[in-house]
C-alpha positions as CSV (number, residue, x, y, z in Angstrom):
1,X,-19.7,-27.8,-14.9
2,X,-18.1,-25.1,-12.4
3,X,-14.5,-24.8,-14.6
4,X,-17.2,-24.4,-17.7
5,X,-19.1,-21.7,-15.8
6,X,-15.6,-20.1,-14.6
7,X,-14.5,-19.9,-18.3
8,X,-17.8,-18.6,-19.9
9,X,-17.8,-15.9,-17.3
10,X,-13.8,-15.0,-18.5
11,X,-15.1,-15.3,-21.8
12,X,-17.6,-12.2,-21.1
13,X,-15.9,-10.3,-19.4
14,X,-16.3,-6.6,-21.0
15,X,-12.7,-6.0,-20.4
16,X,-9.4,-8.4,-21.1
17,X,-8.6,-9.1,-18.1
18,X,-6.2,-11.9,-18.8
19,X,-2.9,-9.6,-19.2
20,X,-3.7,-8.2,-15.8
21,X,-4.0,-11.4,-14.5
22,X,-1.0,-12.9,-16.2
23,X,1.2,-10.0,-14.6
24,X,0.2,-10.2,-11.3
25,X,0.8,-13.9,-11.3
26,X,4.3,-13.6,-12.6
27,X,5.2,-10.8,-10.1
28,X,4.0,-13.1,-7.6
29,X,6.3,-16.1,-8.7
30,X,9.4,-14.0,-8.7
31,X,9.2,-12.1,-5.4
32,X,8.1,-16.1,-4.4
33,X,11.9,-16.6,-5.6
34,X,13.5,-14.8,-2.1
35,X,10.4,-14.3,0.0
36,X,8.6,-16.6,1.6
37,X,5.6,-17.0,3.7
38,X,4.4,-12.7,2.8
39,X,1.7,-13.9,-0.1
40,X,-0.9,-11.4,1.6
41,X,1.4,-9.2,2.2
42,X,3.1,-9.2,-1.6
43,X,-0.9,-8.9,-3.0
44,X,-1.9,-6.0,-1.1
45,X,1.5,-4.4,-2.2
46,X,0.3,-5.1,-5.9
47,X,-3.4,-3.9,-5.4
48,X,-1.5,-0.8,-3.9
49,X,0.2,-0.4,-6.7
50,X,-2.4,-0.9,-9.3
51,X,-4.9,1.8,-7.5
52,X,-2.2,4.2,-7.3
53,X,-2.2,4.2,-3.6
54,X,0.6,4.7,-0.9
55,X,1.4,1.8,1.9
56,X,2.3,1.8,5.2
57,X,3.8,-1.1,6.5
58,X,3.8,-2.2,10.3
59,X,6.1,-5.5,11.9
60,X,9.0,-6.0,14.1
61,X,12.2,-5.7,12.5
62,X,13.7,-8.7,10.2
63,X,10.5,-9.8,8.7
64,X,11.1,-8.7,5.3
65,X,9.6,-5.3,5.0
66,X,12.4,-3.0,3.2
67,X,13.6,-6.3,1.3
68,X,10.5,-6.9,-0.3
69,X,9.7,-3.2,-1.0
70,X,13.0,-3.7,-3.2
71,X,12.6,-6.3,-5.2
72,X,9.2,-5.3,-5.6
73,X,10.4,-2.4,-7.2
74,X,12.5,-4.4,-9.6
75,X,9.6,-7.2,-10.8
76,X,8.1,-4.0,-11.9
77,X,11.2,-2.3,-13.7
78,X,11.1,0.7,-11.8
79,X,13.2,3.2,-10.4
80,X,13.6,2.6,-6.4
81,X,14.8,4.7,-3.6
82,X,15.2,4.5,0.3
83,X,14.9,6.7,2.9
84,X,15.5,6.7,6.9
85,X,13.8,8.7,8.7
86,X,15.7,9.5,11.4
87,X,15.0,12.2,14.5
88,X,17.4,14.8,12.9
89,X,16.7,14.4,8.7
90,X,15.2,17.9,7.7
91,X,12.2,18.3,5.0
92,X,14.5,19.6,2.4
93,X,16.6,15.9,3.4
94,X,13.6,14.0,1.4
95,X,12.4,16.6,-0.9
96,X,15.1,18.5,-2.6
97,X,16.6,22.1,-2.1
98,X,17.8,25.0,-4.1
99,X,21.5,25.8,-4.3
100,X,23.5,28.7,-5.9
101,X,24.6,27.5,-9.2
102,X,28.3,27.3,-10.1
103,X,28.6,30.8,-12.1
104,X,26.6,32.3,-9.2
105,X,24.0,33.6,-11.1
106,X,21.1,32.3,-9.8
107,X,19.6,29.0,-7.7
108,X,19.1,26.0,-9.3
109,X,16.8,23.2,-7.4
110,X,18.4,19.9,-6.5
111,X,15.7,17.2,-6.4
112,X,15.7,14.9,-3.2
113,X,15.3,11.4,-3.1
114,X,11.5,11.1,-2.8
115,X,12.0,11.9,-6.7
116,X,11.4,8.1,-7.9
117,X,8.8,5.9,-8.6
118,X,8.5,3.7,-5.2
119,X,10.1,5.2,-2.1
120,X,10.3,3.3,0.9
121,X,10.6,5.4,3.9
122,X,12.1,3.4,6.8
123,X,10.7,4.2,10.0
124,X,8.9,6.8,9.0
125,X,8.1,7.8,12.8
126,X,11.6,8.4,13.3
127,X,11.2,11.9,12.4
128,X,9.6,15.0,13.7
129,X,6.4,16.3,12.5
130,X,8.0,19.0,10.6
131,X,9.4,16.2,8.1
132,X,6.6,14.0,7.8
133,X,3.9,16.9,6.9
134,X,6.8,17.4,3.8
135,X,5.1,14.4,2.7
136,X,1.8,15.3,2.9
137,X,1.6,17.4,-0.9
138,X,3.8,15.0,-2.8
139,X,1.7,11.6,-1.1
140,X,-1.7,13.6,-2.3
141,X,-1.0,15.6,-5.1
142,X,2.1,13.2,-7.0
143,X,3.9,16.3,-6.8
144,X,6.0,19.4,-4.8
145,X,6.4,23.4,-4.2
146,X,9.6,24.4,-4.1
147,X,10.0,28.3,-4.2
148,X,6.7,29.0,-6.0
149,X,7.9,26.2,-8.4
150,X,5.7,23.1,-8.7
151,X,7.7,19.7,-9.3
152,X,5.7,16.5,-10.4
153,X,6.7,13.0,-9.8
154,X,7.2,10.7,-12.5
155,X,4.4,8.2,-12.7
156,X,4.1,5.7,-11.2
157,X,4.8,7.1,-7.8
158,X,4.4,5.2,-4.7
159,X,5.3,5.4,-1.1
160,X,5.9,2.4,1.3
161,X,6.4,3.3,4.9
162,X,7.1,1.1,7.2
163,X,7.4,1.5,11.0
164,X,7.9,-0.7,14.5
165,X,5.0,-1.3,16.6
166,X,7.3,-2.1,19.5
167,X,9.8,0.1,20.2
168,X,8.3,3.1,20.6
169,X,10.9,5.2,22.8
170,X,12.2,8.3,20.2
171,X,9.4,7.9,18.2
172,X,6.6,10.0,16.8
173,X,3.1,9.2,16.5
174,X,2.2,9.7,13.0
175,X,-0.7,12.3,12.8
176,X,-4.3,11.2,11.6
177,X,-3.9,13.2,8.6
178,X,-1.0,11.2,7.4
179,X,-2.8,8.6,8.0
180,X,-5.3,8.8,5.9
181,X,-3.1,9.1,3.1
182,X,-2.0,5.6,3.4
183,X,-4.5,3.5,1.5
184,X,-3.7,0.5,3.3
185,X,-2.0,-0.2,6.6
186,X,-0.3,-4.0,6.6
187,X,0.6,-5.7,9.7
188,X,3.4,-8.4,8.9
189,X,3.9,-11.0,12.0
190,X,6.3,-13.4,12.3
191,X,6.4,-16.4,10.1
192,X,5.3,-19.9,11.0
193,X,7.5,-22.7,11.7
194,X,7.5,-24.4,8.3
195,X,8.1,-20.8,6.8
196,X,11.2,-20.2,9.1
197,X,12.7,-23.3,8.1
198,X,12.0,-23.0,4.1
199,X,13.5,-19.3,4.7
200,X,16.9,-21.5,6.0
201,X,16.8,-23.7,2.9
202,X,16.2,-20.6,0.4
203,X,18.9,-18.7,2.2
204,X,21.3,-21.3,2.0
205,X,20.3,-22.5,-1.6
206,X,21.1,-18.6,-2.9
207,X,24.8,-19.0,-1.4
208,X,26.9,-15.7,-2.0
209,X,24.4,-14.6,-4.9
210,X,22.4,-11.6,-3.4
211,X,18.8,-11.3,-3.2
212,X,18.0,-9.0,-6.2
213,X,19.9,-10.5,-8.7
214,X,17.1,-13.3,-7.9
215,X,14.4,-10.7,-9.1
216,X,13.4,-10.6,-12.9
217,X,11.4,-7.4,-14.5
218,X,7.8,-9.0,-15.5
219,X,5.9,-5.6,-15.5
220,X,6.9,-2.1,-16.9
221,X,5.1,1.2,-16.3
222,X,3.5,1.5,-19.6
223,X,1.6,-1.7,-18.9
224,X,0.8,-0.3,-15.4
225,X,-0.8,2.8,-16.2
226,X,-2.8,0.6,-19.1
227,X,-3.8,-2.1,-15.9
228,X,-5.6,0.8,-13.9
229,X,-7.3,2.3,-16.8
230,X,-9.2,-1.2,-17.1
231,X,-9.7,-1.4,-13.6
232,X,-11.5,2.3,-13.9
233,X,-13.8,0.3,-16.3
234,X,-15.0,-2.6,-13.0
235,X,-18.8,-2.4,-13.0
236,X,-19.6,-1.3,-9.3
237,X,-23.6,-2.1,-8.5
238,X,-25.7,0.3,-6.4
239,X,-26.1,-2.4,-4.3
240,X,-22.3,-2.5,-3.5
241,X,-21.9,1.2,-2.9
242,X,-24.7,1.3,-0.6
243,X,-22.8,-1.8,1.4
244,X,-19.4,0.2,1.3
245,X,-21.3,3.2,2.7
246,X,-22.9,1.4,5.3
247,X,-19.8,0.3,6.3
248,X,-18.2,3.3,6.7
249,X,-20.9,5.1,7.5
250,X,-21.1,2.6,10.9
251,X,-18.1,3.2,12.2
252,X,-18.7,7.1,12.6
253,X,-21.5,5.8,14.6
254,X,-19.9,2.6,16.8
255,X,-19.8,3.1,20.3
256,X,-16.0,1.5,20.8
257,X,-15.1,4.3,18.7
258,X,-14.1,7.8,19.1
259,X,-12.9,8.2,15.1
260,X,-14.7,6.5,11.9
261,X,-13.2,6.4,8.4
262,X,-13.4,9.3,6.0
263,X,-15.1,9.3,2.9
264,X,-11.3,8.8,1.5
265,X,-11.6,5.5,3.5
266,X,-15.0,4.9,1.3
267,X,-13.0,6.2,-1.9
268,X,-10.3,3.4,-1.2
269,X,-12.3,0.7,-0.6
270,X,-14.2,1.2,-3.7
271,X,-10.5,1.4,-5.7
272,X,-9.5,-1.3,-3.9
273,X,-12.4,-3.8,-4.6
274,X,-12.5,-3.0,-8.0
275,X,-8.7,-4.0,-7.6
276,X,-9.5,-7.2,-6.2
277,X,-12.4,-7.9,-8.8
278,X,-9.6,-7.6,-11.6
279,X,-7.0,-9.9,-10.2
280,X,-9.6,-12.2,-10.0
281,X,-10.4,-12.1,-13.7
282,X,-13.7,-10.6,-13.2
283,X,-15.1,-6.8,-14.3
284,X,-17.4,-7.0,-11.5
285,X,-17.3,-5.9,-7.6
286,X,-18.8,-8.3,-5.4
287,X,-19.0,-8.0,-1.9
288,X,-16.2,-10.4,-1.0
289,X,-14.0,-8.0,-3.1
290,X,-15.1,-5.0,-0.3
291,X,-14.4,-7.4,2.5
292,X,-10.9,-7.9,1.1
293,X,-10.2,-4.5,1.5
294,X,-11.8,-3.5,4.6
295,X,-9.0,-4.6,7.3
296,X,-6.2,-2.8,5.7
297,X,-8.3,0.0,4.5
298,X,-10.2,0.9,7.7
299,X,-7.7,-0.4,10.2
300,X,-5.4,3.0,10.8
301,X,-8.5,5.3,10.1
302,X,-10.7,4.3,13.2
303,X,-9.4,5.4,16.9
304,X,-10.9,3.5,20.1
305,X,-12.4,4.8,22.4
306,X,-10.0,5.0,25.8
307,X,-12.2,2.3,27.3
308,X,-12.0,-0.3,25.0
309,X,-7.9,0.3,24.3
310,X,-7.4,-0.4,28.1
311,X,-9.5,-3.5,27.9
312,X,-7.6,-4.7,24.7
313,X,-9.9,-3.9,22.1
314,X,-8.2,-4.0,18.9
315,X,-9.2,-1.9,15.7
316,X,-9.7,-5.5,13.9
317,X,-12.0,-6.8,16.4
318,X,-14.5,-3.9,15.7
319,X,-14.3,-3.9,12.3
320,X,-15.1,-7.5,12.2
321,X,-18.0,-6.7,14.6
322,X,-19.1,-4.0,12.2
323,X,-18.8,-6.7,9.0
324,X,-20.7,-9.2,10.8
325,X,-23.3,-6.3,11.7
326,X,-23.7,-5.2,8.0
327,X,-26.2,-7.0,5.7
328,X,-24.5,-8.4,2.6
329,X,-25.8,-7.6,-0.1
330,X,-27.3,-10.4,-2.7
């Protein structure tokens, strides 16, 4: 009776959802090929991706990060670049710069390596203020001023930053503004024991063959761009904006914190569920879809108050406190 009820309520959905569905799966199965043990990790990558977002990436080095940005960029037949951020890369290192053409006539600009359709910035706080705020036009806007001259980035465009949450010595705190750019921030740990030992046998199984040779294209950026028009089509409830706002709304008011999300952190977990509600066939938010999204939405917007960091407090625990505080709605 349940498997009947599941297919009726495919079979009236207002929007074909099955495609969607179909190409998440299959991007799934082939970054499955290399990477193990990262399923939430690849799936917020792809909800990223499908709401047009930006991600920032946080774990130890080894676990994955830049690996899977790349072959994330292939499943998806996209261009890919990489950057590292180091302490002494200049703005005009990432963006581009203009240079006296050859018959000295006049400048010509020379387009830096941001021009792509995923960039992954390694270590992103590696570098000075100076060259992160050159991100802060082209993460926003999908686009660049370069001598009065405005550049835009081929769609899709997507930024995946990822940075240590260890080492901290030459490093530069990213500034809340930047922050807020990132739709999501994902925390990778280390893998489990039986994931460290299929890792071994995948490894070892591949031989000399490298990693993205692995990687098959299941999605181009035609389909993409036809993907998030649907997902602009989700029915979203009063009822569910009211709990989004609620949320947000309490952590400008929580006493462990000094700093509440934005109504861009509101903005992205409404994308984001409606993300959600797509991959799982339905045209619908519900309120499980918002509290998929809430960790990796909410979890670099809030600051805690100095009492509560020196006590251990983390930004999760809070926001759990805050879900558990926050009526769902029925």
């Amino acid at each position: 009776m349940e498997n009947e009820q599941n297919d009726n309520l495919e079979f009236n959905n207002r929007i074909p959802l099955e495609e969607l569905r179909t190409s998440v799966e299959a991007i799934k199965t082939e970054l499955a090929k290399v990477i193990v043990g990262q399923e939430e990790f690849v799936k917020l990558l792809i909800v990223g991706l499908l709401t047009d977002g930006h991600v920032l990436i946080e774990g130890v080095p080894g676990i994955a990060k830049t690996i899977t940005s790349k072959l994330f960029a292939k499943s998806i037949n996209t261009e890919f670049n990489r950057i590292q951020f180091t302490p002494d890369l200049m703005p005009s290192d990432v963006l581009g710069t203009s240079i006296l053409k050859g018959d000295k006539t006049g400048f010509e600009f020379k387009k830096g390596p941001i021009f792509s359709n995923i960039v992954l910035i390694d270590e992103i706080n590696r570098s000075p203020a100076k060259t992160q705020a050159a991100l802060f036009e082209v993460m926003e806007e999908k686009q660049i001023t370069m001598d009065s001259i405005q550049y835009d980035m081929p769609p899709p465009f997507m930024v995946i930053a990822t940075q240590n949450p260890i080492e901290q010595e030459g490093t530069y705190a990213l500034p809340e503004a930047q922050l807020d750019r990132f739709l999501f921030k994902i925390k990778i740990d280390y893998p489990n024991l039986d994931q460290e030992i299929d890792i071994l046998k995948t490894h070892h199984k591949r031989k000399s063959n490298k990693a993205i040779d692995q990687i098959q294209p299941v999605m181009n950026p035609e389909t993409l761009l036809k993907f998030r028009d649907q997902i602009h089509e989700i029915v979203v409830e009063d009822k569910i904006f009211n709990y989004i706002a609620e949320i947000v709304n309490q952590t400008r008011n929580h006493p462990h914190l000094i700093l509440g999300g934005s109504p861009r952190a509101s903005l992205s977990i409404l994308k984001t569920s409606k993300a959600f509600a797509a991959i799982n066939g339905r045209d619908f938010v519900t309120p499980e879809d918002v509290k998929a999204s809430l960790m990796p939405v909410l979890n670099h917007r809030i600051i805690l108050s100095p009492e509560k960091e020196m006590e251990g407090t983390t930004p999760e625990q809070v926001i759990d406190m805050i879900i558990k505080s926050v009526e769902i709605p029925r």
